[in-house]
Each structure stands twice: as structure tokens, then as C-alpha cells.
C-alpha positions in Angstrom: -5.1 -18.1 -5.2 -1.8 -16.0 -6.1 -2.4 -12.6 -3.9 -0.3 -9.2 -4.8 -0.6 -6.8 -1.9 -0.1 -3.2 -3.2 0.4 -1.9 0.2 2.5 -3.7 2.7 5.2 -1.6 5.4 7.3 -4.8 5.8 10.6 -2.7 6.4 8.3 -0.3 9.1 7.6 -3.5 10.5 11.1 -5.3 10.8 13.4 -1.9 11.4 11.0 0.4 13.2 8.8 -2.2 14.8 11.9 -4.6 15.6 9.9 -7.5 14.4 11.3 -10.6 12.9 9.1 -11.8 10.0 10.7 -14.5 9.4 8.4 -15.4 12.8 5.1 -17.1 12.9 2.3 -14.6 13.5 1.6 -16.4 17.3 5.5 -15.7 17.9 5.7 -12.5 17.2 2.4 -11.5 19.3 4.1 -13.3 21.9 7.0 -10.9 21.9 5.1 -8.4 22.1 2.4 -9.4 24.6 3.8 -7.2 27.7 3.8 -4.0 25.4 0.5 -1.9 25.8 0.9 1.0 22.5 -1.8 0.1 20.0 -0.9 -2.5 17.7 1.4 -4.2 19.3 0.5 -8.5 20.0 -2.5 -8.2 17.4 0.0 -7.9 14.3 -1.3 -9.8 11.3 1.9 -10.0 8.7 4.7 -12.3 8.9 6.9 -13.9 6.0 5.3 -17.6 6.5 1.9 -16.4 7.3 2.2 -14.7 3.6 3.2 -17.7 2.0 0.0 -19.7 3.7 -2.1 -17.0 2.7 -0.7 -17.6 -0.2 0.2 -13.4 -0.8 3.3 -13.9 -3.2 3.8 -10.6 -4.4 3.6 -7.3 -3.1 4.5 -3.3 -3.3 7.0 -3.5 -0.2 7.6 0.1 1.5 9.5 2.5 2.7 8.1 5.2 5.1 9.1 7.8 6.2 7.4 11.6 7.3 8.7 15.1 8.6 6.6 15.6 12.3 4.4 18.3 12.3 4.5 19.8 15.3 6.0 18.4 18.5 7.8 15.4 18.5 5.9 11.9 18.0 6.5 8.1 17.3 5.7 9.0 13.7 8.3 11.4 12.0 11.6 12.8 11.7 13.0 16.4 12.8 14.8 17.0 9.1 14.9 15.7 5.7 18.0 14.3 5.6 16.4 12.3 8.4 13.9 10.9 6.3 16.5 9.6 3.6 18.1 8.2 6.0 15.3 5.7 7.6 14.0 5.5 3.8 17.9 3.8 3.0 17.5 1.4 6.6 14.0 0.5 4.8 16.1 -0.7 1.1 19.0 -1.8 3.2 16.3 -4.2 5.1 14.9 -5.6 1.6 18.4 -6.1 0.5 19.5 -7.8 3.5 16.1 -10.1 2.9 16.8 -10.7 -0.6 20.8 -11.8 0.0 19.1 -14.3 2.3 17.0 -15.4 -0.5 13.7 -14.9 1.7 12.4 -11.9 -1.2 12.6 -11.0 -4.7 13.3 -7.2 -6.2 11.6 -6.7 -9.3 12.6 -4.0 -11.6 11.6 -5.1 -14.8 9.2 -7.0 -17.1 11.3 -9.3 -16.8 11.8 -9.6 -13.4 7.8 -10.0 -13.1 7.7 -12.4 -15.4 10.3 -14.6 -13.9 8.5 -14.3 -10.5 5.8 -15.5 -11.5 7.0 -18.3 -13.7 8.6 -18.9 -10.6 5.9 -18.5 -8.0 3.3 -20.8 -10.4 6.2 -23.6 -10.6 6.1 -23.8 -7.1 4.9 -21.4 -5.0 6.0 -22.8 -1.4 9.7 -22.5 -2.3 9.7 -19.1 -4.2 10.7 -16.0 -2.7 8.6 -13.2 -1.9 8.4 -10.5 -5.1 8.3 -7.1 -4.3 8.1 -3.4 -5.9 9.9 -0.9 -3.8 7.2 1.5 -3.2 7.7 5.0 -1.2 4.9 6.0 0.8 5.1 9.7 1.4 8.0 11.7 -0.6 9.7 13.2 2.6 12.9 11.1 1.8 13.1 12.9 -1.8 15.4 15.5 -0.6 14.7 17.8 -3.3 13.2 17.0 -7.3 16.4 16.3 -8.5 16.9 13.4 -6.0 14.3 11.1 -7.2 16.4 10.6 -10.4 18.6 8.9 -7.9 16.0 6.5 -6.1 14.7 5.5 -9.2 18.3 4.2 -10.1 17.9 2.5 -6.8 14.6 0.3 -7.8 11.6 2.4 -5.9 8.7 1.8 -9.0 5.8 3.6 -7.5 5.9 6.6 -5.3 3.0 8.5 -3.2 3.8 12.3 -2.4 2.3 12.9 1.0 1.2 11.4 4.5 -1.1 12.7 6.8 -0.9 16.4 7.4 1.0 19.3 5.1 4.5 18.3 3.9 6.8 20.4 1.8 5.2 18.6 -1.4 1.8 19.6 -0.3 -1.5 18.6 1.7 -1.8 14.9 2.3 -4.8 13.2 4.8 -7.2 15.5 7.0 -5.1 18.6 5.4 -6.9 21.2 3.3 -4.6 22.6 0.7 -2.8 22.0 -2.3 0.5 20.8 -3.6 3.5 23.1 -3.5 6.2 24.3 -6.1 8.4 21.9 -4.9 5.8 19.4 -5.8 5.2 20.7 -9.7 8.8 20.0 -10.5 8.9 16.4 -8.6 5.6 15.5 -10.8 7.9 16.7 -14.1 10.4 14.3 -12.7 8.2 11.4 -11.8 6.6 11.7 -15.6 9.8 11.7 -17.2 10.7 8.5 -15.6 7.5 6.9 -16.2 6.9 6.0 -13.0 3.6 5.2 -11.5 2.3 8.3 -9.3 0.5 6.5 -5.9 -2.6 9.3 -5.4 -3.0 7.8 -1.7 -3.1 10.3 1.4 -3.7 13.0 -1.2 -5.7 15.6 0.3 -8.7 16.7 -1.5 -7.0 20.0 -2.9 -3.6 18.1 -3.5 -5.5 15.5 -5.4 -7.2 17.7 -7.9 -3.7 19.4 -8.7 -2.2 16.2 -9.0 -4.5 15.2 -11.6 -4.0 18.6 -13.3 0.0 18.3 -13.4 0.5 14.7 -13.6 0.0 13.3 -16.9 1.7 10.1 -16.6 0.3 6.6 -15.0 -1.6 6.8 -11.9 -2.7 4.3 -8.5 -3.8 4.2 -5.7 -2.3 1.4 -3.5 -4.5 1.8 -0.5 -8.0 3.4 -1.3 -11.5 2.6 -0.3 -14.8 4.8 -0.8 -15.5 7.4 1.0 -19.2 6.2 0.7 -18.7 3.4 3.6 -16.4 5.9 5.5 -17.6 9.6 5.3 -14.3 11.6 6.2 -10.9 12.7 3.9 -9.0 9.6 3.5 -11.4 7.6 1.4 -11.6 8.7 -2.4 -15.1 10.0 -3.4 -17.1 8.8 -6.6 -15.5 11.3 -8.4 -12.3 10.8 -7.5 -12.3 7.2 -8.1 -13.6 8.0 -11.3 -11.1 10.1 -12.0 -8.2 7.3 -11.3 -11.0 4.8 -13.4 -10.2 7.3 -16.3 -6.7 7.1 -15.9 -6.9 3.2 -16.1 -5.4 3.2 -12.5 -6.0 0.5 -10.1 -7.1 1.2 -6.6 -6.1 -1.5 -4.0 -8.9 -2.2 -0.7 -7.5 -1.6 2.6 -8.3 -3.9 5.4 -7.9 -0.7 8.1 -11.4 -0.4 9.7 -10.9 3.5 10.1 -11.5 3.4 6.1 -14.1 0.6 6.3 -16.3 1.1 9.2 -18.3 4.7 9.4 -17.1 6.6 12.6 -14.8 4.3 13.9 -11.9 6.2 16.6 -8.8 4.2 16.6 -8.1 2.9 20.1 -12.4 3.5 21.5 -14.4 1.4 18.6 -14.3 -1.7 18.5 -14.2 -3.4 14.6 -17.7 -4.4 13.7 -17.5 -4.5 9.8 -16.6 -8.2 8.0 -14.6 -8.8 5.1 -18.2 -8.2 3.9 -17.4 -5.0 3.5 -14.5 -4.3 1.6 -16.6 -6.3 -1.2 -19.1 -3.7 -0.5 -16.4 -1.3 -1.9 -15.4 -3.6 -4.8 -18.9 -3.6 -6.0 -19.3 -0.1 -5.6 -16.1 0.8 -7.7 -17.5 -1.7 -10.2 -20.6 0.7 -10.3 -18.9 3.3 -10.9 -16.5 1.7 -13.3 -18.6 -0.6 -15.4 -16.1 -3.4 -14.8 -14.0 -5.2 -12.3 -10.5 -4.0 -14.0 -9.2 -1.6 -11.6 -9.6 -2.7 -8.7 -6.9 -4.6 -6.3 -5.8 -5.8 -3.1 -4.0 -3.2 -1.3 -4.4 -4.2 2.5 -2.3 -1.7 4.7 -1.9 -4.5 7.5 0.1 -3.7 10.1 0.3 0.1 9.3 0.7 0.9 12.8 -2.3 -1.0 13.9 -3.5 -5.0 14.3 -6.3 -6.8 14.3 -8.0 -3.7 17.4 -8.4 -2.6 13.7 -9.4 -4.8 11.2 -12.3 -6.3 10.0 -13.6 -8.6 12.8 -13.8 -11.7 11.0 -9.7 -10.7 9.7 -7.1 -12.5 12.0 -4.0 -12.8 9.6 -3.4 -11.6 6.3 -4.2 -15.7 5.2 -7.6 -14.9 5.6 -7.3 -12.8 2.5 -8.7 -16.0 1.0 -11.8 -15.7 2.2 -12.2 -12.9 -0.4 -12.5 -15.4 -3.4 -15.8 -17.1 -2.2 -17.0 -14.0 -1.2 -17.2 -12.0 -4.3 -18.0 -15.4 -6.0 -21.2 -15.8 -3.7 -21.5 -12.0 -4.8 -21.4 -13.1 -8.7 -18.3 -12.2 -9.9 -16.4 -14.2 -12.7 -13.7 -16.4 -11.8 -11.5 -14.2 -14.4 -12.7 -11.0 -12.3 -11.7 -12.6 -8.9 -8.4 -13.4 -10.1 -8.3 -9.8 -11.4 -9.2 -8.4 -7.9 -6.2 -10.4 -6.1 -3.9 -10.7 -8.2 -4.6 -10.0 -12.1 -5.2 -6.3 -12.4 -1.7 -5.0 -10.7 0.1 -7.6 -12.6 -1.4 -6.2 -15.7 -0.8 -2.5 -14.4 3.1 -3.2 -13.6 3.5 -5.4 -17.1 2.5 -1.9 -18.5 4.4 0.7 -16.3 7.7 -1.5 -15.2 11.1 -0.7 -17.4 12.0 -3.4 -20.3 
């Protein structure tokens, strides 16, 4: 069954990471099998292992943060920093696309002819994409995102973890700024989708407040399963039900798996549980319409921190007789992986 993955840091991977995807999953952990940081040998994305698991579209991002505090791994000293890896991000899609091996798409139409595409013959069709920004560091001021939305990005998220200049994002307690009111104008003017993800708690009810234009969230579970910031609470996946966003499960078992510490616990939850979270949403819903894959693999982690019974991202098809065993309608588990973000960008992509 067709997959679209609403969360997936393929450039991060490729560029920061130095990964080639174009790899099989077993060569690429065998690069990497003398490197000790987290993550590294337990990666679960690669180009071919997407087409087995038969993932054919995707928001692909770009990522880049301003560092906190003292230099890290994660985050760049100045905003003109940040636009600059966001551009070695596009430049990486780009470079994948003039090799045929992925697909921009801009437009309805582009969708469209993806999937035709993709359903004609789906081991010879590129992989589609949506150029997604994961926190808006790279936006060098609200002006700027006129320009990026020239360049293709069709959904953006504002924040990362911590306080950035737009605001509070994950395990942050305050608002969103100024700078941030005028970016939303911006954002809503263009029409494009506002990603609530990594909001904090503050930043999200303002966002909700200023933003009257579509709304997602590409990574999101419940913060019922996972009692701490980065999950959305009833209400606030209510609130993005409302909105008729969609909200796509991660497979990261620090939003899965109650008290798990990256690096000490050890994954214990299945894929059991992200259909825990799909029927909770449905609760809460009424319905199975907004809710989406978004898995978040290889966001800096492997499978140290996925669900145990998760070795590759092809195991994403295991999801399908799960919720079926779990009563769902063939049309509702073709809306969970592929049907309801297909739906969401048919209404929110350009002509």
C-alpha cells in the first residue's frame, strides 16, 4: 500500500549525516559501524528501502536551528548560517531530482502526475516530495519567506526545541514573538500550510489565535501515551481536528513510550502503539480523517529508538493489518497511510 511520510530529514541525512541513500539500509549501517554517537549503524531510511516499503511520497526537509547556548552538533552560530545549510538541504533535493532518483511537487498538478505515475508503476517512479522547513531559523526575517515560497517549500513549522527568535518551540515555556506575528501574516497570505509541530504549549495557543489559514502537524502523537511537552494534548489535537488538519504518527519512542531517556531506555513499545494513538485521535475526532503517517525516522536517532518490533521504514506495512485487526475500514487505512495528506495537499498546493 502507497505510504506518504509527512516527516522525513532526507537532506539532514545525506548532507549533515554524509550518508548515501541511494545505499541499502545494511550498507549504510556498515559505514557507520565503527562510529559510537547515537544513531549512527541503526539508521532505518534509504532510497531503495522506501521503494520496498513501498513509502512513495513524502514531506522531504530542510533543518536547520540557531544553538542555544554553547556550541553543539545541532545548530548554527547566526542566521545567515541557517539559510545557508537550509539552501545545501534544496541544493541536495535538486541534485537528487536532476538524477531522476525524486520528484518536486509544487502543484495539483504535480500531485496528480506523481501519482498517476507512481500507480502505473511504482518500482520505476521517482520518489515525490513537498519541500517542508522544519523550524523557521532559515527565514531570515518575514519578508524572506516570500522568497522560499518562490523556491517550492509548501509547508513550514516555526520552531525547534528551545526559544528561537519566532518563539517557544519543545520543553520551552513561552510564547511566540513579534517577529513571529508578521511571519504568520506572511505564511497566510501565501496559503501555505502552517506545521504546529515543536510548538511549545504557549506558542501553540498563539499560533492558533494569529494563524487563520490551513494547519498540520507532520510529526504529532498524544501526549496521553507520553506525558511531557512534545506530544499534543486532547485539546490541542482537537484543536488542529477543528482546523481539518492532519496530524502524522511518529515512530520516535521518546513520543511513544512513557519515560523513555534517549541513550538509557531501551524501546519496549510495538508498532502496537502508535495504533493506540490512531484510535485515540479517532476518539477524539469521531473519524479516521485526520490522521497520517508522519514517521520522523532517522531524526537523529535509529532503531536504539524505535518501536522494537520497527527495523526499516518497510515495516511501515505492518501498520495495514494492524489497524485492520483493530477494525478499521479498508478506505480508513488507506486514509491513515496515504489518503488523508493527499486529500490535505489537493486542497492547500497552488493550481
Amino acid at each position: 500500500m502507497l505510504i506518504f511520510d509527512a516527516h522525513l530529514d532526507l537532506a539532514f541525512n545525506a548532507v549533515d549525516w554524509n550518508r548515501n541513500l541511494e545505499l541499502s539500509i545494511a550498507e549504510i549501517r556498515a559505514s557507520e559501524a565503527a562510529m559510537t554517537e547515537l544513531g549512527r549503524g541503526t539508521g532505518t531510511v534509504s532510497l531503495p528501502e522506501m521503494r520496498r516499503g513501498e513509502v512513495g511520497i513524502c514531506l522531504a526537509t530542510m533543518f536547520a536551528r540557531l544553538r542555544q547556548l554553547a556550541p553543539s552538533p545541532y545548530g548554527c552560530a547566526s542566521r545567515e548560517a541557517c539559510f545557508a545549510v537550509g539552501t545545501g538541504h534544496q541544493a541536495y533535493y535538486q541534485a537528487m531530482e536532476r538524477r531522476g532518483a525524486m520528484r518536486s511537487i509544487k502543484t495539483r498538478g504535480d500531485l496528480a502526475s506523481h501519482l498517476a505515475d507512481w500507480n502505473a508503476n511504482p518500482q520505476s517512479a521517482p520518489l515525490g516530495y513537498l519541500l517542508s522547513m522544519e523550524c523557521a531559523d532559515m527565514v531570515l526575517d518575514p519578508d524572506h519567506i516570500f522568497e522560499w515560497y518562490d523556491r517550492g517549500l509548501r509547508a513550514i513549522g516555526l520552531t525547534h526545541y528551545g526559544v528561537n527568535r519566532y518563539g517557544g518551540g519543545t520543553n520551552a515555556d513561552v510564547g511566540l514573538s513579534p517577529d513571529a506575528r508578521a511571519l504568520l501574516r506572511n505564511i497566510e497570505q501565501l496559503q501555505l500550510p502552517l506545521d504546529l509541530t515543536h510548538l511549545s504549549d504557549p506558542a501553540f495557543e498563539d499560533a492558533i489565535r494569529w494563524f487563520g489559514g490551513r494547519v498540520l502537524a507532520s510529526h504529532q502523537n498524544a501526549r496521553k501515551f507520553a506525558n511531557w511537552q512534545r506530544q499534543f494534548t486532547d485539546a490541542q489535537i482537537k484543536a488542529v481536528v477543528d482546523r481539518d488538519g492532519v496530524l502524522g504518527m511518529s515512530m520516535d519512542a521518546i513520543m511513544l513510550q512513557e519515560g523513555f531517556v534517549r541513550g538509557v531506555t531501551k524501546p519496549e513499545v510495538t508498532l502496537e502503539r502508535v495504533a493506540d494513538n490512531i484510535d485515540h485521535i479517532c476518539q477524539l475526532a469521531g473519524s479516521a480523517r485526520n490522521i497520517g503517517i508522519g514517521t520522523d525516522l532517522d531524526g537523529g536517532y535509529g532503531t536504539e529508538q524505535t518501536p522494537a518490533d520497527l527495523n526499516t521504514i518497510a515495516d511501515l506495512q505492518r501498520l495495514p493489518e494492524i489497524l485492520n485487526r483493530r477494525g478499521y475500514s479498508e478506505a480508513d487505512i488507506q486514509g491513515v497511510m496515504h489518503g488523508n495528506w493527499i486529500r490535505f495537499f489537493r486542497e492547500t498546493l497552488p493550481e
